[in-house]
Structure formats: C-alpha cells, structure tokens
VOPAGU-2260 file (C-alpha; in pm, 1 decimal, decimal comma):
REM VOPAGU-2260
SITE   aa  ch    i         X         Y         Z
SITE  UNK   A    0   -2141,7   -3259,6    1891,9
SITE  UNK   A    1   -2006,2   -3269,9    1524,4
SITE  UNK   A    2   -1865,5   -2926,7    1389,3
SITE  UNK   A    3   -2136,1   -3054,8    1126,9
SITE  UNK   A    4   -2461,0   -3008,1    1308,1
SITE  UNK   A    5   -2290,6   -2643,0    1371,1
SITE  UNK   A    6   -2467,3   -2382,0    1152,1
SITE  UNK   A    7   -2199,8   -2118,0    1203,0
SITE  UNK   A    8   -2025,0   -2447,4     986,2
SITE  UNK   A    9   -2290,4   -2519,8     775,6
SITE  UNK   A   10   -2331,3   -2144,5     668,3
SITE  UNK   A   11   -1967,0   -2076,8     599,0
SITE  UNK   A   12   -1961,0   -2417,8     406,0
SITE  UNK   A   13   -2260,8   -2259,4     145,0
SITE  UNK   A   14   -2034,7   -1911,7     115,5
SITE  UNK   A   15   -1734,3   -2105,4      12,3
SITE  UNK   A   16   -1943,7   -2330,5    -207,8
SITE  UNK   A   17   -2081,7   -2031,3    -349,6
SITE  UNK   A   18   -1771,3   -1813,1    -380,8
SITE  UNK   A   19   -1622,9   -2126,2    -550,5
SITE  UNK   A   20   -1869,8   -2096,0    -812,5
SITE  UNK   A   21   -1826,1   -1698,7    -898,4
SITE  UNK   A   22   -1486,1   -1670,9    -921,0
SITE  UNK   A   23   -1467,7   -1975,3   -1156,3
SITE  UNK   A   24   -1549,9   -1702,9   -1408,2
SITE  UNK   A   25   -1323,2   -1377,8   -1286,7
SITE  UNK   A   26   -1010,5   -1312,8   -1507,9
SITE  UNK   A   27    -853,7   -1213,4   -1213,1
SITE  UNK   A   28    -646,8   -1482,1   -1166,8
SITE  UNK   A   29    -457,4   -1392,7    -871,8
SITE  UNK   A   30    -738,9   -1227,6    -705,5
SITE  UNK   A   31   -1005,3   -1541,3    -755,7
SITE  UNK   A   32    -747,4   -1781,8    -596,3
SITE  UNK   A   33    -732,6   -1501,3    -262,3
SITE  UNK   A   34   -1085,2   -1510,0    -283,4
SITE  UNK   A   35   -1071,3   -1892,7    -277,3
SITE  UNK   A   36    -840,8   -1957,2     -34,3
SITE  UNK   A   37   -1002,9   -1723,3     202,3
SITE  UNK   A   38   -1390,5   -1886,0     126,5
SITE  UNK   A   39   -1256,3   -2224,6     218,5
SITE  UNK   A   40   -1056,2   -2118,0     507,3
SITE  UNK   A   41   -1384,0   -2008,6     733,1
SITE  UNK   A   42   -1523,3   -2358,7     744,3
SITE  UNK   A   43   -1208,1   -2593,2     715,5
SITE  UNK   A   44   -1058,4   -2349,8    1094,3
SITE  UNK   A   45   -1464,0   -2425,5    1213,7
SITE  UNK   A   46   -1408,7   -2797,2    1118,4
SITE  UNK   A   47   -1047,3   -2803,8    1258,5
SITE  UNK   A   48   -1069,5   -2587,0    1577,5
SITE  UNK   A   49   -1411,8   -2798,1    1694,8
SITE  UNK   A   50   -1246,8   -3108,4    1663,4
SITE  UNK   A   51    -894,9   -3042,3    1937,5
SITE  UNK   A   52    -926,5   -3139,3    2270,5
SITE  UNK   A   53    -790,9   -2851,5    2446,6
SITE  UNK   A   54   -1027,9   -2515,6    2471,5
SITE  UNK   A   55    -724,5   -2262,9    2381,9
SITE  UNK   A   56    -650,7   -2481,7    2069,7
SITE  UNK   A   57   -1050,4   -2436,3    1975,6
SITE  UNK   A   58   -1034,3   -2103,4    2044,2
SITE  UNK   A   59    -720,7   -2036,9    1828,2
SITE  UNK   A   60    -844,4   -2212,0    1529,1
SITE  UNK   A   61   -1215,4   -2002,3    1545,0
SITE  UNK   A   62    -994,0   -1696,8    1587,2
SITE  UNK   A   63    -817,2   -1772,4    1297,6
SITE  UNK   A   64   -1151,8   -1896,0    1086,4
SITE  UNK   A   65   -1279,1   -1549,2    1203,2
SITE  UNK   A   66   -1024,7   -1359,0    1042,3
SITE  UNK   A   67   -1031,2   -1522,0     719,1
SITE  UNK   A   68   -1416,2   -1433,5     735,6
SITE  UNK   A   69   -1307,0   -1081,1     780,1
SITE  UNK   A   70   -1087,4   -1127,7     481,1
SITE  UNK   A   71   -1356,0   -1265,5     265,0
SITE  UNK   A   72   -1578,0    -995,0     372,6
SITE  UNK   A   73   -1317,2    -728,0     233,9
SITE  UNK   A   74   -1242,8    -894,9    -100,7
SITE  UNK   A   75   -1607,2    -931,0    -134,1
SITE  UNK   A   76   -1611,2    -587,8     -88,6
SITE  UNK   A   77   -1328,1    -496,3    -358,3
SITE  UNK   A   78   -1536,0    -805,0    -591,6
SITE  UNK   A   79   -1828,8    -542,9    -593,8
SITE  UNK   A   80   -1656,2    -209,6    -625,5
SITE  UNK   A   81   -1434,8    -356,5    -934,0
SITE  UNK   A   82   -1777,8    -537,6   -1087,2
SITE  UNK   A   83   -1636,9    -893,4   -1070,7
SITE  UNK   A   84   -1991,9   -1018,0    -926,6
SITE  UNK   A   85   -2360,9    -865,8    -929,8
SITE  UNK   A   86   -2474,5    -589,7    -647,2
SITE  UNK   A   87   -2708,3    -838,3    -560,9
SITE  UNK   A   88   -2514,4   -1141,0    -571,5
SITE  UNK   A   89   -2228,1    -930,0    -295,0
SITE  UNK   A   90   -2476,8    -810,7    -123,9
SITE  UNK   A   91   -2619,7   -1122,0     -31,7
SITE  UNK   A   92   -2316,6   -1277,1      61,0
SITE  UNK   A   93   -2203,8   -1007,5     238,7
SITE  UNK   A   94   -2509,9   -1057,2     449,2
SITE  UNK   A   95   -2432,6   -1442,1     514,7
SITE  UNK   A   96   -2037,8   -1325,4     577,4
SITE  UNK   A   97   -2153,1   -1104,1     838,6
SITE  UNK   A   98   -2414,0   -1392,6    1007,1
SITE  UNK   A   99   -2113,9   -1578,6    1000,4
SITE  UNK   A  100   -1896,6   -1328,2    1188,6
SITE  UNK   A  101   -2193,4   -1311,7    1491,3
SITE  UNK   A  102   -2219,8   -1682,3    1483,5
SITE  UNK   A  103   -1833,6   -1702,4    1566,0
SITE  UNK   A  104   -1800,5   -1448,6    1804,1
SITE  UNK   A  105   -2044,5   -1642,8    2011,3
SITE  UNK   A  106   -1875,0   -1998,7    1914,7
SITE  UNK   A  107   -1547,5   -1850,0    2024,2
SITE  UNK   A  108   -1710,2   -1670,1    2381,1
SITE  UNK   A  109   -1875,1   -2050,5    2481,8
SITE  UNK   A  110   -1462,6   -2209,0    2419,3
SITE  UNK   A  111   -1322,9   -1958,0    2627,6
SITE  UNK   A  112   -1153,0   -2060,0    2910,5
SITE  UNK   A  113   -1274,7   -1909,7    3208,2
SITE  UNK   A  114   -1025,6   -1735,2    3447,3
SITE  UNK   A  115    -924,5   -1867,9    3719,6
SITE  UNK   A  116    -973,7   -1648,7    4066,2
SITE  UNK   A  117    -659,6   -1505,1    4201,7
C-alpha cells in the first residue's frame, strides 16, 4: 500500500497545505518558518517512514512525524493565544492536528514489532 492511500497522510498533507497558506501572512518571521517546518514535517516522516523496509525504521520515522504533530499542535496553540490566525480557523485545525495524532498512534501500534517470547 502507498503512504498515499493513507489518510493519517492525506490529512496531515491538507494541515500543512493549510498552515502554508496562514502563515504566508504572519509578520512573525521566525515563528511562521517554525510553524512551517513543523506542518510539513508530519506528512514528509508519514511518506518517509511507510516507505523503509525494516518495521523499527517505520516505526522511528512515525515517531518522529508524531512529534512534529505535537509541535504543530503547540505553536498552533501560541498562533491563537498571540491572534496570528482566527479562533475558528485554530480551532479547526487543532481538531484535524489531534485526528492526526489518533491516526498515528494506531499507524505506529500496527509497525510494531512484536516481542519475541523468552
């Protein structure tokens, strides 16, 4: 299966699309290119860690795409206390960011490897 039929990929790829868009306009420089670089991570770890051979190496890259969510998800969070984007407009994505998160914790549970009996 393609990490393109995935909709854990698929709904990470809208965020980062989306995200893309609303920090086009935020003065805050340095804090619209975090906010970039953590959008694009969820999806391109997704796309990357679907695509090695070995389970572990899955598993590492989905951790990793994980944790970027969880970084999006907090400078969402600072984006709506500071006013940078709409209530709505973080709320909503905060919603999808959060799908997201389920969506990989389940990914990452089917890559584990199992343990071996002792």
């Amino acid at each position: 299966m393609s990490y393109k039929n995935l909709r854990v990929w698929q709904g990470a790829l809208e965020i980062a699309v989306e995200v893309l868009r609303l920090v086009e306009s935020c003065q805050n420089y340095a804090f619209a290119d975090q906010v970039r670089r953590s959008a694009i991570s969820v999806p391109s770890n997704i796309a990357e860690g679907m695509t090695r051979d070995s389970e572990v190496e899955k598993n590492r890259f989905l951790s990793i795409a994980k944790a970027s969510n969880a970084e999006l998800e907090t400078q969402l969070l600072i984006a709506k206390k500071l006013g940078y984007f709409s209530n709505d407009v973080c709320e909503e994505l905060l919603k999808q960011v959060q799908k997201v998160n389920f969506q990989l914790y389940y990914l990452k549970i089917k890559v584990v490897p199992k343990a071996r009996p002792t």
